[in-house]
C-alpha positions in Angstrom: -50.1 -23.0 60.4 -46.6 -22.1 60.4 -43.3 -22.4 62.8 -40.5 -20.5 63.2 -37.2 -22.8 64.6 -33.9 -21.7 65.0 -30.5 -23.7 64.1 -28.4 -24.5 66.8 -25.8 -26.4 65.4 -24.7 -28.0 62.3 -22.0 -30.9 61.2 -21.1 -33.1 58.0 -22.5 -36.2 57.6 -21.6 -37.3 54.2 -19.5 -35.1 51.5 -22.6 -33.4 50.5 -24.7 -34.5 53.8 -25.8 -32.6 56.3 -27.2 -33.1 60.2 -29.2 -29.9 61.1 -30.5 -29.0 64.8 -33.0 -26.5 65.1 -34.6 -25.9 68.5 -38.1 -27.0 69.1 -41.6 -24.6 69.1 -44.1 -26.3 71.5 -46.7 -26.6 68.7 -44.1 -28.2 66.3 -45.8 -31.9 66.4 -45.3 -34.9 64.6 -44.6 -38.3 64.1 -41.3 -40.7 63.0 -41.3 -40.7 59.1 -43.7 -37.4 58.8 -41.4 -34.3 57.0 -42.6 -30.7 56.9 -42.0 -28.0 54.3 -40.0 -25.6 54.9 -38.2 -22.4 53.5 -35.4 -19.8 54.7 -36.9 -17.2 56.9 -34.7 -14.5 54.3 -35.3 -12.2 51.7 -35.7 -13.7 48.5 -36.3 -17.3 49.7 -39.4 -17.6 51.8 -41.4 -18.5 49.0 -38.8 -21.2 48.1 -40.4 -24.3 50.4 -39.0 -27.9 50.1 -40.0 -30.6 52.0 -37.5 -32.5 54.3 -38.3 -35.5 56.6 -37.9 -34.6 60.8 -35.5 -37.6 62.1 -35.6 -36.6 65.9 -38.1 -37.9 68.1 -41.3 -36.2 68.0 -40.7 -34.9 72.1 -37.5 -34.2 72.0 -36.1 -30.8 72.9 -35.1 -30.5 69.4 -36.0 -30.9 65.8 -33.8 -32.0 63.7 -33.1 -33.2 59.9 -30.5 -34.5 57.8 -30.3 -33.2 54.2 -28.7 -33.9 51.4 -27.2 -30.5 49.5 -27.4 -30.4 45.9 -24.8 -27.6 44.6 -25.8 -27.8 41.0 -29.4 -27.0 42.3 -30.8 -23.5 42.5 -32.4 -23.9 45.4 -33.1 -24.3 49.3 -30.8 -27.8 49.0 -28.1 -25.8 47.3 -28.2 -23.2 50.3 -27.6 -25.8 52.8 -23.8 -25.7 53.5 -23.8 -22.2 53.9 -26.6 -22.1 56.9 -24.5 -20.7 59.8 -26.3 -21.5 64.0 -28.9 -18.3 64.3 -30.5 -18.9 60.9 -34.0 -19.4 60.9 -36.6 -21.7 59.5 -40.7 -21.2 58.5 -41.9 -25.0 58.6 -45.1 -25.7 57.8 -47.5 -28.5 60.1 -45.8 -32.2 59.7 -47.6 -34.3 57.5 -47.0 -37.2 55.7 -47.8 -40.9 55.2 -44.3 -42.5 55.9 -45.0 -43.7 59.2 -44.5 -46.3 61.5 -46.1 -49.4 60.6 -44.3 -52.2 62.6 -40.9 -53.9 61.2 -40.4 -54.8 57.6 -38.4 -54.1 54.9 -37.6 -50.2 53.9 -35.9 -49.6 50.7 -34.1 -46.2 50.1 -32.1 -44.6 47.6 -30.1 -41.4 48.3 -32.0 -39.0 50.5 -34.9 -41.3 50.6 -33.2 -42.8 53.8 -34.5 -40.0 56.1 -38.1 -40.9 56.9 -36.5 -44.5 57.9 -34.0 -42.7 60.5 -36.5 -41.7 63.1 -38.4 -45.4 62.6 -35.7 -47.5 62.8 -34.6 -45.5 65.8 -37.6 -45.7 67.6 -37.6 -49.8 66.2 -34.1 -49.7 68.4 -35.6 -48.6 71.5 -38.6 -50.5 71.6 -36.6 -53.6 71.0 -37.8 -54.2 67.5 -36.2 -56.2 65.8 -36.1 -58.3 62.2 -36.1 -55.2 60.3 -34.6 -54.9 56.7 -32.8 -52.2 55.0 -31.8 -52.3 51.2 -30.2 -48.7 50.3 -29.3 -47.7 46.8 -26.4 -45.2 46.2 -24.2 -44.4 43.5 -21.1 -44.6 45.6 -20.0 -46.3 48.9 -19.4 -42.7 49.8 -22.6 -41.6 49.3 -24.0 -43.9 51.7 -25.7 -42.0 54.6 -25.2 -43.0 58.1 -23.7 -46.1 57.4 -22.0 -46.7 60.4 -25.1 -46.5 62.4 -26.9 -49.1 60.3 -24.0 -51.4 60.8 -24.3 -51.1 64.5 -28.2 -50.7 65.1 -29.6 -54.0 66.8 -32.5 -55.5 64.6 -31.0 -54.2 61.3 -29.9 -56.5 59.0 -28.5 -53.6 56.2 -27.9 -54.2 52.3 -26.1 -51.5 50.2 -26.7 -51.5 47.0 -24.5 -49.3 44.9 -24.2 -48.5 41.3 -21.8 -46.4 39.9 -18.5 -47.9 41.7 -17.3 -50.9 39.8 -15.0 -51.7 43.2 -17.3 -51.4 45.6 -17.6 -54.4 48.6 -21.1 -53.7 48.1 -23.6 -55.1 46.1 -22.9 -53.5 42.9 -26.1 -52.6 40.6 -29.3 -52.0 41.4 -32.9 -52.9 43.1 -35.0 -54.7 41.2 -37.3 -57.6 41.0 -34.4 -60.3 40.5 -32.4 -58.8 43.6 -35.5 -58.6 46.0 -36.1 -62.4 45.4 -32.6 -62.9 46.3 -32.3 -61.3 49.5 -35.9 -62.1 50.6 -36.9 -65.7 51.8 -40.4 -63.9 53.3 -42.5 -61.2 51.0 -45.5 -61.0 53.4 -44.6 -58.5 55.7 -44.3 -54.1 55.4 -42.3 -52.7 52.6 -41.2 -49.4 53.2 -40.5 -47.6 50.0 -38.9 -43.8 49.9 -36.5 -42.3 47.0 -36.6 -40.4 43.4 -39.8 -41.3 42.1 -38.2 -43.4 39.4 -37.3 -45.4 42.3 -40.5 -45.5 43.8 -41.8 -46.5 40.8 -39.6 -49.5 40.4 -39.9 -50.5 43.5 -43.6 -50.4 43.4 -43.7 -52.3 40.2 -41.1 -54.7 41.1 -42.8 -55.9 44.5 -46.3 -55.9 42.2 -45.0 -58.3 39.7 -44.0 -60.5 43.2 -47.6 -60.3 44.3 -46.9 -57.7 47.0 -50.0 -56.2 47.8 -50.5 -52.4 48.0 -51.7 -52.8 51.3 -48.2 -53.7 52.7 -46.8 -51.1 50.9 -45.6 -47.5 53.2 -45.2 -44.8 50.5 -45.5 -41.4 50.7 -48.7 -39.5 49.5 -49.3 -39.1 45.0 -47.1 -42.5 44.5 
């Protein structure tokens, strides 16, 4: 089945980030962490679908995302900046297997933050707390909602970054040897979203610490 939503408003979030508000159809369900395809209800592009993550809450009057535009890519991503409030949207049903298992750990790199938004904010209003979050980026700019991470309650945040030699950061990048660092406790939910190389890595790195598969959240075809 397919939807139809409307953008209402836009704003920057990073340099090349970008908080979109779309209103929201009845049928439009979902839960924190799902994403839907979509593609640009205009000539030319509505056979161009890409999937982005919802990080409202599912009954919310609105739905809405935040994206991460990639000008150097042909493509819906590329579009993004120049999407103006009255464009319109055909999303596919929500689906995905991101979802809310409890608090744990969620590692992200880039973009792969979004299915954590709508979790961690529902974590903050249910009082959850002890959660984890280790984010990769190239550049202390590129960091996505930092300020919000710094101020959640029962978010203990990590950046990781590493392509800025002067960063205050952690400079370099997940793997095996960093987890065991920052982690006294491996038996608990790992929640693992990124570039595929970094799913990979983080797959194999938490494997080689005898993480099972079973605590691992990560989307569908890992």
């Amino acid at each position: 089945m397919t939807h139809t939503l409307t953008l209402t408003a836009m704003t920057p979030v990073t340099h090349d980030t970008w908080h979109l508000t779309f209103d929201h159809p009845a049928d439009f369900k979902f839960r924190p962490g799902q994403a839907t395809h979509w593609a640009l209800d205009k000539d030319g592009w509505r056979d161009k679908d890409r999937a982005f993550t919802m990080t409202s809450k599912p009954d919310a009057d609105v739905v809405e995302f935040v994206i991460k535009s990639y000008p150097d890519h042909d493509g819906v991503t590329e579009q993004i900046p120049h999407m103006t409030p009255g464009d319109k949207i055909i999303a596919q049903d929500p689906a995905g297997a991101i979802t809310d298992h409890g608090p744990g750990v969620f590692l992200a790199a880039g973009a792969g933050i979004t299915p954590f938004i709508a979790i961690l904010d529902k974590h903050d209003r249910e009082g959850v707390t002890g959660d984890r979050l280790i984010f990769a980026n190239k550049t202390d700019r590129d960091i996505i909602l930092k300020d919000k991470w710094d101020t959640m309650n029962g978010v203990s945040p990590t950046y990781v970054i590493s392509d800025q030699a002067d960063t205050d950061h952690v400079h370099g990048k997940i793997d095996r040897a960093l987890l065991q660092d920052l982690l006294n406790d491996l038996n608990q939910t790992f929640y693992i979203c990124g570039p595929g190389g970094f799913v990979d890595a983080m797959r194999d790195a938490l494997t080689e610490l005898s993480v099972p598969k079973s605590q691992m959240v990560i989307e569908d075809g890992w």
